[in-house]
C-alpha positions as CSV (number, residue, x, y, z in Angstrom):
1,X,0.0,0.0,0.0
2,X,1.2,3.8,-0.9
3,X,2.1,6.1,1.8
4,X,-0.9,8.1,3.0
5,X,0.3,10.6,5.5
6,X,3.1,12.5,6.0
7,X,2.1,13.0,9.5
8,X,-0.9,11.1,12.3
9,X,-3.7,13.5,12.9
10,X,-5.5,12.8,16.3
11,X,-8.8,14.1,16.7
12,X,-10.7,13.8,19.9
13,X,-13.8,15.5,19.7
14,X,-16.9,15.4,22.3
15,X,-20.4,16.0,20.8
16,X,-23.9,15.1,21.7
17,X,-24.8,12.0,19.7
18,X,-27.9,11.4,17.8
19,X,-29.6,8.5,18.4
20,X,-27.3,6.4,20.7
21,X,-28.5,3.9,23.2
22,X,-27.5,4.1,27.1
23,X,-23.8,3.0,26.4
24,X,-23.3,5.2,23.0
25,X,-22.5,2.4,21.0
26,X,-25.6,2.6,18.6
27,X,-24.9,3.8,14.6
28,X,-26.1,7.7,14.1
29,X,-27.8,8.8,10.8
30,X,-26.3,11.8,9.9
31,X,-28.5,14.4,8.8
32,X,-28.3,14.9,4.3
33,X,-25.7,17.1,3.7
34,X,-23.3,17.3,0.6
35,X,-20.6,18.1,2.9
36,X,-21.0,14.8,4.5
37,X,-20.0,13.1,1.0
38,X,-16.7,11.7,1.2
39,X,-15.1,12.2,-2.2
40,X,-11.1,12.2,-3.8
41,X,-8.7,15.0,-2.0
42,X,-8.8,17.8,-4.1
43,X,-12.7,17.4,-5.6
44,X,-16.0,19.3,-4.0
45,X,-19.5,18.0,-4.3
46,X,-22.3,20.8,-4.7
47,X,-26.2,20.7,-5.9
48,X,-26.4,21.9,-9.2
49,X,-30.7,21.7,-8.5
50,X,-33.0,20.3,-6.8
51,X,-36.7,19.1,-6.2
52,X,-36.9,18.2,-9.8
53,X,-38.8,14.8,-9.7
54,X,-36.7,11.1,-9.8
55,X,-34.4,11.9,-12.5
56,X,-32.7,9.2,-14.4
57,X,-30.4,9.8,-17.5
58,X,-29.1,12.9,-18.3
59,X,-27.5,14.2,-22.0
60,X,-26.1,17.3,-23.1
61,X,-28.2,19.2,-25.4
62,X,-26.2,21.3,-28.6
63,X,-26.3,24.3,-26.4
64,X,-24.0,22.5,-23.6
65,X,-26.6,22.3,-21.4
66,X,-27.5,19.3,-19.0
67,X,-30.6,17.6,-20.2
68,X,-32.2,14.9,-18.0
69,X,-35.2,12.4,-18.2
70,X,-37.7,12.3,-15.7
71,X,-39.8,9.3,-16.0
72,X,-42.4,9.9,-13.1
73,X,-43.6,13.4,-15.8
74,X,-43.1,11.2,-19.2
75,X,-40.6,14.4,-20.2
76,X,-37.0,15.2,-20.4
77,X,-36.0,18.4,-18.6
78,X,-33.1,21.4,-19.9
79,X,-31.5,22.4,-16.8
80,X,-29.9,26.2,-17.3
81,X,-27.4,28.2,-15.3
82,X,-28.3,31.3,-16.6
83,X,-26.1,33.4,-13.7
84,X,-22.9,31.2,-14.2
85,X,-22.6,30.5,-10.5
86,X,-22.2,27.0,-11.4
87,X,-26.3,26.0,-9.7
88,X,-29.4,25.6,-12.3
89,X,-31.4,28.5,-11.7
90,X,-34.1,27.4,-14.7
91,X,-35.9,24.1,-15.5
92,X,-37.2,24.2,-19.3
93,X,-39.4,21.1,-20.5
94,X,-37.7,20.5,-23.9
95,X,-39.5,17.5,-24.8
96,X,-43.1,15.4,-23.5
97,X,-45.3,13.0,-24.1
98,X,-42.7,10.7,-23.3
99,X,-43.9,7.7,-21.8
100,X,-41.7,6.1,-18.9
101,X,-38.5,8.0,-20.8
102,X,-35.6,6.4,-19.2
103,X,-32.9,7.7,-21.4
104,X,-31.7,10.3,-24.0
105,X,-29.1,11.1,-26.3
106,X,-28.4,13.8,-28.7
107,X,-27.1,13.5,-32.5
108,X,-26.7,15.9,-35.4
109,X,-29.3,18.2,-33.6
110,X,-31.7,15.5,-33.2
111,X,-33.1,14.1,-29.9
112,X,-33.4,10.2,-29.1
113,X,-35.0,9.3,-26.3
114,X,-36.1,6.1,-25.2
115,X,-39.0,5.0,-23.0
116,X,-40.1,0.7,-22.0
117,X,-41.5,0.3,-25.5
118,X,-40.7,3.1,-28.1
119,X,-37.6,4.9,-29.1
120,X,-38.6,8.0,-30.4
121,X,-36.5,10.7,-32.6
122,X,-37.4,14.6,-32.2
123,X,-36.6,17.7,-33.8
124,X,-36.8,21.4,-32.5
125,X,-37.8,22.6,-36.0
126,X,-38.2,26.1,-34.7
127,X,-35.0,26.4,-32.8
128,X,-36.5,27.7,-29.7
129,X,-34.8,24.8,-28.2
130,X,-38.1,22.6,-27.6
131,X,-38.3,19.4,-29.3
132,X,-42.2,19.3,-30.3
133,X,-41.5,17.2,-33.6
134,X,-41.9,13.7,-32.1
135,X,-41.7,10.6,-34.7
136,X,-41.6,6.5,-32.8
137,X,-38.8,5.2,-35.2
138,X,-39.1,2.1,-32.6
139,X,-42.4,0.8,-31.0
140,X,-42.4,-2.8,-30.1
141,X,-39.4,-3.4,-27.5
142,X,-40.3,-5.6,-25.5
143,X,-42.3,-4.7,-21.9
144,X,-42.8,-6.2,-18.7
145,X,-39.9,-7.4,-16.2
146,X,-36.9,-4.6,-16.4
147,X,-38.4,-1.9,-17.4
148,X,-35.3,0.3,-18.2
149,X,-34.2,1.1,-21.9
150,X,-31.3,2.6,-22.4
151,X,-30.2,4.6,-25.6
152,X,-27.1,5.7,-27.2
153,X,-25.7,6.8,-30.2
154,X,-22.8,5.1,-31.8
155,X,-19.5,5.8,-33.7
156,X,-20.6,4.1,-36.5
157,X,-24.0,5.9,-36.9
158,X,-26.4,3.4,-35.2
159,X,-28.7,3.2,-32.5
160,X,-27.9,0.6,-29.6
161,X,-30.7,0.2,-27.2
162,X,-30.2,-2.0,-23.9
163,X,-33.0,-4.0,-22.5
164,X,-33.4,-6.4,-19.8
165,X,-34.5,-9.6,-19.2
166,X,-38.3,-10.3,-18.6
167,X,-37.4,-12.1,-15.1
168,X,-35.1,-12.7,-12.3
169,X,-33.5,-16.2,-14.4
170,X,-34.9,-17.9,-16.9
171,X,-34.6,-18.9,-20.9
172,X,-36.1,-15.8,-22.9
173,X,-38.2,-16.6,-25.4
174,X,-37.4,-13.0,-27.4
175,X,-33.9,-12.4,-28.4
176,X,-34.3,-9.2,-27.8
177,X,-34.3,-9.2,-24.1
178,X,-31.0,-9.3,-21.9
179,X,-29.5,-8.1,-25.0
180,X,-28.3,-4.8,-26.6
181,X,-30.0,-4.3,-29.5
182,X,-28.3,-2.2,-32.9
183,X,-30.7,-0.2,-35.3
184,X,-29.9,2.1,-38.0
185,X,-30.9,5.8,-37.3
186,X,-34.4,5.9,-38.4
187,X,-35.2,2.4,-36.6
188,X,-34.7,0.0,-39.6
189,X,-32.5,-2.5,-39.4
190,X,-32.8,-4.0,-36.3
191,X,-30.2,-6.9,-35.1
192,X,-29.4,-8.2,-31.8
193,X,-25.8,-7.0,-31.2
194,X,-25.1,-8.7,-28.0
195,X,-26.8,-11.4,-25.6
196,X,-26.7,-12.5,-22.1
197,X,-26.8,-9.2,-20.4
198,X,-29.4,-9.6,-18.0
199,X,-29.9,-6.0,-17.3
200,X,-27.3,-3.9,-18.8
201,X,-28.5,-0.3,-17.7
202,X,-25.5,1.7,-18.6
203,X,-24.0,1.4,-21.9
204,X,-21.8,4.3,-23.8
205,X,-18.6,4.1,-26.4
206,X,-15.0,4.6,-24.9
207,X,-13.7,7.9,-26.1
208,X,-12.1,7.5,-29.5
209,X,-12.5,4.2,-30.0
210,X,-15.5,1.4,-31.3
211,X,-15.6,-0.3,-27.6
212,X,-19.1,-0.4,-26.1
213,X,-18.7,-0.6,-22.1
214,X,-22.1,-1.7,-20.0
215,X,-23.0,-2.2,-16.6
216,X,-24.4,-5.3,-16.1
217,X,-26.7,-6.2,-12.8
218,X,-27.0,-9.9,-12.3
219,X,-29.9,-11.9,-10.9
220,X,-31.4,-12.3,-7.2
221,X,-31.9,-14.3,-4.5
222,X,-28.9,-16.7,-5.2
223,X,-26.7,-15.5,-2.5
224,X,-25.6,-12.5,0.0
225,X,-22.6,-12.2,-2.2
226,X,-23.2,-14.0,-5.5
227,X,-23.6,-13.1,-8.8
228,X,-21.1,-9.9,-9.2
229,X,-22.7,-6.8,-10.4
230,X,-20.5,-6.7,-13.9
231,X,-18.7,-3.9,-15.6
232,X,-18.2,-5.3,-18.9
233,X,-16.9,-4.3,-22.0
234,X,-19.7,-5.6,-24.5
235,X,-18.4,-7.6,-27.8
236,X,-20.2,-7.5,-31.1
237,X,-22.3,-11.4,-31.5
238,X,-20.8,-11.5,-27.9
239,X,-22.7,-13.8,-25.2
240,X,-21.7,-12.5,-22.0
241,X,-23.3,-15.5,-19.5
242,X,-27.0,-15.3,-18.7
243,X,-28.7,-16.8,-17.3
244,X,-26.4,-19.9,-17.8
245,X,-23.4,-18.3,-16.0
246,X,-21.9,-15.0,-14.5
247,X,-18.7,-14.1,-13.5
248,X,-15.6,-16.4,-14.3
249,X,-18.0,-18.1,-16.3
250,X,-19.3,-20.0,-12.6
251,X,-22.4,-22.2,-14.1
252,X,-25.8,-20.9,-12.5
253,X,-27.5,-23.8,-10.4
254,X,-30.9,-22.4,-12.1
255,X,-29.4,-24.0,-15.6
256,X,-25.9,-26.4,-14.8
257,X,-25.4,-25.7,-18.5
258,X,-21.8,-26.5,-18.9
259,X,-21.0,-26.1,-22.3
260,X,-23.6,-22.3,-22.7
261,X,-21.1,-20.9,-19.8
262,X,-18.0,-22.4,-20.9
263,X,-18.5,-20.2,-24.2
264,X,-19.7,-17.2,-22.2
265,X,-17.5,-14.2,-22.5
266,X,-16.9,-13.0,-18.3
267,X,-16.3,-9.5,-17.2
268,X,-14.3,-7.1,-17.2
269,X,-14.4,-6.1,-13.6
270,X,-16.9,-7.6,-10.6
271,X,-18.6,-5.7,-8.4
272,X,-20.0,-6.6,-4.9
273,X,-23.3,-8.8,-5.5
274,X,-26.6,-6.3,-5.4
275,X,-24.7,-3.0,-5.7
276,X,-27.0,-2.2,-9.1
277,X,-24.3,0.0,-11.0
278,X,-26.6,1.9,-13.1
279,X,-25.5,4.7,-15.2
280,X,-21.9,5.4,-16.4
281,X,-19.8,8.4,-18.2
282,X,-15.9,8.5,-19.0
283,X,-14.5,11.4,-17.8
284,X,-13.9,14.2,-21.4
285,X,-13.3,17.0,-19.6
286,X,-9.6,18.6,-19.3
287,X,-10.2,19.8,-15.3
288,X,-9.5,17.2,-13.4
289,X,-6.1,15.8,-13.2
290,X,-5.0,14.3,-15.9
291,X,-4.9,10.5,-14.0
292,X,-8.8,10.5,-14.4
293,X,-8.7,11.5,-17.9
294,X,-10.5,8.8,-19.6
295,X,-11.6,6.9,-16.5
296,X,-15.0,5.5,-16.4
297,X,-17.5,6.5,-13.7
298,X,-20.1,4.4,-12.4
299,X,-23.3,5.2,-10.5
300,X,-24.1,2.3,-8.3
301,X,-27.4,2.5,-6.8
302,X,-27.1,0.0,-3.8
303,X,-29.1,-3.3,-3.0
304,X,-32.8,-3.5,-2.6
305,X,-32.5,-7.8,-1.4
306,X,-29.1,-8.4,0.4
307,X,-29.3,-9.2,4.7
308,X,-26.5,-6.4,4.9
309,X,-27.1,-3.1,2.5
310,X,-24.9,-2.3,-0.1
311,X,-24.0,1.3,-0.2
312,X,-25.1,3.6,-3.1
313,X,-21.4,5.4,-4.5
314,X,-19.8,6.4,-7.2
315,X,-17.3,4.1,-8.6
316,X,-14.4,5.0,-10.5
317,X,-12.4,2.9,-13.0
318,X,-9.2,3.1,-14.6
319,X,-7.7,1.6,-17.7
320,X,-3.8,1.0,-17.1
321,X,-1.5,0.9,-20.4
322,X,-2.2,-3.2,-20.7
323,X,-5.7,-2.5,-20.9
324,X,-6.7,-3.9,-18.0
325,X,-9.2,-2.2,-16.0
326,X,-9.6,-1.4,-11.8
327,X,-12.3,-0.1,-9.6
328,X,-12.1,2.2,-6.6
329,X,-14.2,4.4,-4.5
330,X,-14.7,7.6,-5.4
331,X,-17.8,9.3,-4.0
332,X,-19.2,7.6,-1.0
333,X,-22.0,8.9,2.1
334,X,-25.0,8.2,0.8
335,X,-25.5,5.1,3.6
336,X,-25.9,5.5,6.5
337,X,-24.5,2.8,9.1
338,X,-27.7,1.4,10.0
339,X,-28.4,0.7,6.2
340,X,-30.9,3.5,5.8
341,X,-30.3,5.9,2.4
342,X,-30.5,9.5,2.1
343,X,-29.5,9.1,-1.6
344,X,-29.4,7.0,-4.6
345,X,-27.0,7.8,-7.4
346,X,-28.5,6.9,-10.6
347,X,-26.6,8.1,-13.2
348,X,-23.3,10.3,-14.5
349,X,-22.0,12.6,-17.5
350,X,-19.2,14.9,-18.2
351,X,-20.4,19.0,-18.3
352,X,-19.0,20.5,-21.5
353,X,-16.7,22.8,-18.6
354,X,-15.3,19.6,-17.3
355,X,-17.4,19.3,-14.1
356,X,-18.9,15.7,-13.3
357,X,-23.0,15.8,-12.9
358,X,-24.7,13.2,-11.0
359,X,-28.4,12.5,-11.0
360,X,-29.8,11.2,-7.8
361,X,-33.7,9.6,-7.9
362,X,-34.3,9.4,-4.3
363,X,-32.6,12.6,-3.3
364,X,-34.4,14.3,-6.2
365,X,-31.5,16.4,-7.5
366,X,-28.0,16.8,-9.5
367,X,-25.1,16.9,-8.0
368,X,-21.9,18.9,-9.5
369,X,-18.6,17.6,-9.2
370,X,-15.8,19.7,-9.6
371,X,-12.3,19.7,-8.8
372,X,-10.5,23.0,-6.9
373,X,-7.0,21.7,-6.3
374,X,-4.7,19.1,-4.5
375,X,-3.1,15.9,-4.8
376,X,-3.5,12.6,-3.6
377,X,-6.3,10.9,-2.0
378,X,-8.9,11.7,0.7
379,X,-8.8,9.0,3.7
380,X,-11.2,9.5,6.1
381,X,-9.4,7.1,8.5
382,X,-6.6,9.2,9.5
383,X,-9.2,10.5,12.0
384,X,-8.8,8.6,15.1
385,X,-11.7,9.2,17.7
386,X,-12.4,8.2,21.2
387,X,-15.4,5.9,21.3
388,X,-18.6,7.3,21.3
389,X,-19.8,8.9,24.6
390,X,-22.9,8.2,26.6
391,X,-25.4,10.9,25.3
392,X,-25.8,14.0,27.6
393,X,-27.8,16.8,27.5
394,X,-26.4,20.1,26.4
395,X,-26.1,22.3,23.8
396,X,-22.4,23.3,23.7
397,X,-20.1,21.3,21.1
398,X,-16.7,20.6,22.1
399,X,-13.7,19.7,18.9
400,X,-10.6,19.0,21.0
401,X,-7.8,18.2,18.3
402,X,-3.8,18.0,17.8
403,X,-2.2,18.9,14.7
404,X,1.2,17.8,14.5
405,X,1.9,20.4,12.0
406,X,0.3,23.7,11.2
407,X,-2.7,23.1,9.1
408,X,-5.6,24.8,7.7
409,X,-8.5,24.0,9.9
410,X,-12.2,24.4,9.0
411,X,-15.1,23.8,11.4
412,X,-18.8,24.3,10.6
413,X,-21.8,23.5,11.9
414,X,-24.7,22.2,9.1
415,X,-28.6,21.8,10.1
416,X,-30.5,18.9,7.9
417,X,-30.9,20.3,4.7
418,X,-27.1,20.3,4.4
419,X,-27.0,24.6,4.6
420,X,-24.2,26.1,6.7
421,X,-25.6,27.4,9.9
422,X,-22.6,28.4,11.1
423,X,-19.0,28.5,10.6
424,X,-17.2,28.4,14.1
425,X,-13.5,28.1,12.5
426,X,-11.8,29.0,9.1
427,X,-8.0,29.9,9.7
428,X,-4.5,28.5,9.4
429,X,-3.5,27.0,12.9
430,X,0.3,26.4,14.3
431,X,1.1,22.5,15.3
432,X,0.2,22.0,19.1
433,X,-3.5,20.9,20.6
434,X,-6.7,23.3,20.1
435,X,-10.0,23.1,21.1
436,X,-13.2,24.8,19.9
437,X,-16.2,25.0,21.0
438,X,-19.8,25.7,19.3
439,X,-22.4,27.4,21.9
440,X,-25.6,26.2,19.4
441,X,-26.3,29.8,17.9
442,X,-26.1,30.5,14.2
443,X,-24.2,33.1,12.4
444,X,-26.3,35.4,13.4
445,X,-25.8,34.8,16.8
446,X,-29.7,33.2,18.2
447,X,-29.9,30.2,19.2
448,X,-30.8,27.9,16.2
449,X,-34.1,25.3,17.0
450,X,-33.9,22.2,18.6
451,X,-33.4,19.3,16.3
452,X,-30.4,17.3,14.6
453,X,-27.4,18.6,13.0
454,X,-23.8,18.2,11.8
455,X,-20.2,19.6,12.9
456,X,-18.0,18.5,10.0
457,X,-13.9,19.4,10.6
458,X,-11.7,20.1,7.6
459,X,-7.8,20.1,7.8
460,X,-5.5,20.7,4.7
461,X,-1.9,20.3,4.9
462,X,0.7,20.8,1.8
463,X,-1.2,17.8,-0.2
464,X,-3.1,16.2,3.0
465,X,-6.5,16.4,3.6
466,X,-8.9,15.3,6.3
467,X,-12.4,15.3,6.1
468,X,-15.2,13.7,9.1
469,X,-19.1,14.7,10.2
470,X,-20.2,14.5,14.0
471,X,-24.1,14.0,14.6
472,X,-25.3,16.9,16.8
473,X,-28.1,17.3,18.6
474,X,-29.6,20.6,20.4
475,X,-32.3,20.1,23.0
């Protein structure tokens, strides 16, 4: 393992904990709150809007704008920035009518969208930037089962169009499902380009170059940890396993078909079993550093059927020189330790200014990533912490800390919503112990309302960077 400090941070910090039995040892649910995220050194998480229904895919319109599908309405929404301040101050319906419209992609000034049976192609004839010419250049996917159809245009001028399987396992009857699917643009020409993807919800082209990546969710109620959740890079008349094997090509009890999983073609990289990695982007953009250019990033939902929940993230994977792809971490906090979700990431795209936007469905909103400065990795765990103490009543806040060198140091105080109620510390501190306190008032100095919040410490030194959230509680 690399070297990750140049120095041991100790924090000991006392705080009135949320939801703790008589001996403190209980997990706390953090309030929501961005800054609770835990995300690469160097990288910020912000909402770019909010409250705009369960978004799913997003595109970018011709203008550069972000453009996302909102199923729940049946249309696809243009979200503007109008001030530059880097938040969506305007929601424009560009397109409805939409049934169930999952997905969308834009080509040549044209607008493909895709809904559970239909594919449809529109046109803002106008240019007001509304697409009100709508044509179904496909109507007879399949429907029932997965109910997710995913459309993108290729390199080579064609429609693919993922769909799912019609069931958890089982032999489909329709070639069409658990496939991707090729058309030409206008919807003729239809031709199954690749099987045995049970659910491949993400699918989009590696940068300059004919390779069609997918994220693949395997079946249920196997095992706590089998099948992988599959990141796969999708071959032309490929069959990738299903529902005759997953993985390593590992036969499926369901089938014990030897000789269909023996010629299965296995992933690329496997996931933990449930996670559901939805929706995926590589990275386009010239602001990060330059060792994400070209990385893939992968919205993983979390489990919905596994004893123990797995944890909504972002995933981020890298392609080394050999070609051979890994997966870490790279935005984590939606979970929290009791397994309840503030947040489900469902899918991510490059901005045409190089920021990362992610669309969450639970949390109703986008998220924008972007990147301010630094080096390295963020790792929580160079916190160490006294355990938990029993809860008391009060409503002063206590941060007790030692830096072994002098730092930049950051304390604030955020209520539920995730919005700073106050900022208690913001300064550059000399090495030696230091402790500050918060006395529950806000920044305008009355005391705030009873009720839950967070105290989140920040420390930056040369290219080390801390990051943790205490639970607070004011009675």
């Amino acid at each position: 393992m690399k070297e990750l400090y140049k120095y041991s941070l100790v924090i000991m910090i006392t705080v009135v904990l949320v939801g703790c039995n008589d001996n403190g040892t209980e997990p706390v649910n953090i309030p929501p709150s961005v800054e609770g995220l835990n995300v690469h050194q160097g990288f910020q998480v912000s909402y770019y809007t909010r409250d705009i229904g369960s978004p799913r895919f997003m595109g970018i319109a011709p203008d550069g704008d972000i453009c996302v599908a909102i199923p729940g309405a049946d249309h696809i929404v243009k979200l503007v920035d109008s001030t530059g301040n880097g938040k969506a101050d305007k929601h424009i319906i560009i397109a409805e009518g939409l049934r169930n419209v999952n997905s969308l992609d834009f080509h040549d000034g044209l607008l493909y969208a895709a809904g559970i049976t239909t594919v449809w192609r529109l046109s803002d004839t106008d240019s007001d930037g509304t697409y009100e010419d709508k044509e179904s250049i496909i109507d007879d996917l399949p429907s029932g089962g997965h109910w997710t159809r995913t459309v993108v245009v290729g390199p080579d001028e064609k429609l693919y169009v993922s769909v799912g399987s019609s069931c958890n396992i089982c032999e489909e009857s329709d070639a069409r499902r658990a496939a991707v699917v090729r058309y030409n643009l206008d919807g003729s020409g239809e031709e199954v380009y690749a099987s045995g993807l049970r659910n491949a919800v993400g699918i989009g082209f590696r940068p300059n170059t004919s390779e069609l990546w997918g994220t693949v969710n395997g079946r249920d109620h196997l095992h706590d940890d089998l099948p992988p959740e599959e990141i796969i890079r999708i071959r032309e008349a490929g069959f990738h396993g299903w529902p005759y094997a997953y993985g390593q090509r590992v036969t499926d009890p369901a089938f014990d078909n030897y000789t269909a999983a023996a010629s299965s073609i296995p992933p690329d990289i496997e996931l933990q079993a449930h996670a559901a990695p939805l929706g995926m982007a590589f990275y386009t953009g010239d602001k990060f550093p330059s060792g994400y250019h070209g990385d893939l990033f992968v919205a993983q939902h979390g489990s919905w059927n596994r004893s123990v929940p797995v944890a909504p993230k972002i995933v981020r994977v890298s392609v080394n020189a050999a070609g051979q792809p890994s997966a870490q971490d790279f935005i984590t906090g939606w979970q929290y330790s009791n397994g309840d979700r503030w947040g489900r990431p469902v899918d991510v795209i490059t901005g045409p200014d190089g920021d990362l936007f992610v669309a969450d469905d639970v949390n109703e909103c986008i998220y924008r990533i972007t990147y301010y400065g630094g080096s390295g990795e963020r790792y929580t765990d160079g916190f160490f912490c006294e355990a938990p103490s029993p809860r008391v009543t009060t409503d002063t806040t206590s941060a007790s800390y030692t830096l072994p060198v002098e730092s930049d140091v950051e304390l604030r105080v955020y209520d539920h919503e995730g919005s700073i109620i106050r900022t208690i510390l913001d300064t550059h501190q000399v090495a030696g112990s230091h402790t500050k306190s918060w006395d529950g008032r806000n920044m305008d100095g009355l005391p705030v309302d009873p009720g839950e919040y967070v105290l989140q410490i920040r420390v930056t030194a040369g290219d080390q960077f801390f990051q943790r959230t205490y639970p607070v509680e004011i009675e």
